[in-house]
C-alpha positions as semicolon CSV with decimal commas, in nm:
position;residue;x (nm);y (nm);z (nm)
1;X;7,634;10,614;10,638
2;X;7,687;11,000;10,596
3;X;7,929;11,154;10,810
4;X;7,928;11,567;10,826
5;X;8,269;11,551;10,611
6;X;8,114;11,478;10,336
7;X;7,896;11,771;10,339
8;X;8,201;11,976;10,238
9;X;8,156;12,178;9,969
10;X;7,765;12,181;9,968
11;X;7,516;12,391;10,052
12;X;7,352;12,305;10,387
13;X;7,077;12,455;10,610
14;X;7,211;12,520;10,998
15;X;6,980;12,693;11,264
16;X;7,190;12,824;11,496
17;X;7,165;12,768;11,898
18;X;7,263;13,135;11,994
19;X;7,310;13,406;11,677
20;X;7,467;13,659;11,935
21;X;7,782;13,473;11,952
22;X;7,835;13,554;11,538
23;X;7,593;13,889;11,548
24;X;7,931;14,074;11,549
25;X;8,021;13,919;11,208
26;X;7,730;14,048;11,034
27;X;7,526;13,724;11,060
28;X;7,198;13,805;11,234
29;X;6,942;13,531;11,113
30;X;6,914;13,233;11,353
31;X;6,921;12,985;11,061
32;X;6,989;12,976;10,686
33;X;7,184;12,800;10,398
34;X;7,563;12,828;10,380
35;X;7,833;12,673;10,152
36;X;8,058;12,441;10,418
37;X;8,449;12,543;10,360
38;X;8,500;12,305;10,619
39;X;8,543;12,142;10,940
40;X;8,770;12,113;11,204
41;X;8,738;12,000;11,586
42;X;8,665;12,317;11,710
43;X;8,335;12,339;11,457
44;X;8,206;12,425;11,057
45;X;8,399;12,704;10,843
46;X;8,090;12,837;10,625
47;X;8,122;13,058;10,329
48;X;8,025;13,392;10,466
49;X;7,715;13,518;10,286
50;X;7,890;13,889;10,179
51;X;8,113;14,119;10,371
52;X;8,146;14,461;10,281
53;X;8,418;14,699;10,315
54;X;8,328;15,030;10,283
55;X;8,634;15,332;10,241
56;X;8,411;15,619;10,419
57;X;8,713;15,893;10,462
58;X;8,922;16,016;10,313
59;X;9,336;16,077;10,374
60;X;9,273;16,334;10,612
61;X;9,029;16,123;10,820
62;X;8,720;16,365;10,679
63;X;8,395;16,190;10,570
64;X;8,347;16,095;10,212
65;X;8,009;16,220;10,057
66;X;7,811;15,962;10,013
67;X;7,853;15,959;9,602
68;X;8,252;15,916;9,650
69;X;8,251;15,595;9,950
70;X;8,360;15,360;9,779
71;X;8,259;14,961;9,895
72;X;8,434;14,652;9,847
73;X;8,285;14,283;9,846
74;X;8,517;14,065;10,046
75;X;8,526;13,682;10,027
76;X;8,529;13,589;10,385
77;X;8,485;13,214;10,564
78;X;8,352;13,211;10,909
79;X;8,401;12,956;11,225
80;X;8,081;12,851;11,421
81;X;8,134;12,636;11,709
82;X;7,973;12,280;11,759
83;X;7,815;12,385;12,053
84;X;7,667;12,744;11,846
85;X;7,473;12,456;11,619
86;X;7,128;12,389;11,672
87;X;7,030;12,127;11,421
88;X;7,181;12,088;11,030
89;X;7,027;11,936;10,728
90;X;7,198;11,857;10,396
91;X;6,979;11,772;10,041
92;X;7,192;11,471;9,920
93;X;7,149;11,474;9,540
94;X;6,955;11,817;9,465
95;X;7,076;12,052;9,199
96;X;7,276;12,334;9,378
97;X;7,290;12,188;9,702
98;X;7,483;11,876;9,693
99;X;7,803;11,872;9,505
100;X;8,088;11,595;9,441
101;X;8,284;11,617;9,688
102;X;8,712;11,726;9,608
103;X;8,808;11,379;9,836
104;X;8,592;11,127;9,576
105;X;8,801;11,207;9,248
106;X;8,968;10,993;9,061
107;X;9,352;11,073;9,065
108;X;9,661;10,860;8,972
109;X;9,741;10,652;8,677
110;X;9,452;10,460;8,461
111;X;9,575;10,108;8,351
């Protein structure tokens, strides 16, 4: 049986229910593949697909020309809620999708 926890750490598709409720965190496609970070009762922490930070004045609070802004790619995790999640679907054993999972290794002492 698969259980949704052991989709952490793969790459899974997710159409969302309502994309306004994460619009403000610069995801604006109603579905599309994300890494899962994980998962908690409240929902699915996804790997954010690119945040940028962009420095657009200066010390004096003027405007930068456009040649001197300088940008910044973040690495950013975001929360969607159960109830935000349409429908999911997970590729169990394709290349880039589906990776072994951190809770299946084989730790401790080897007789």
């Amino acid at each position: 049986m698969f259980k949704v926890e052991d989709a952490i750490g793969d790459v899974v598709f997710i159409a969302f229910r309502d994309i306004d409720k994460i619009r403000d965190l610069g995801i604006d496609s109603p579905s599309g593949h994300y890494l899962i970070k994980g998962i908690d009762h409240i929902g699915l922490w996804l790997e954010h697909p690119g945040v940028i930070l962009a420095k657009t004045v200066d010390e004096d609070g003027k405007p930068l020309p456009d040649k001197k802004i300088i940008k910044e790619r973040v690495d950013a995790n975001f929360l969607v809620t159960w109830d935000n999640i349409n429908s999911m679907m997970h590729y169990p054993d394709r290349e880039g999708y589906d990776f072994p999972s951190e809770f299946n290794l084989d730790v401790g002492f080897k007789p």
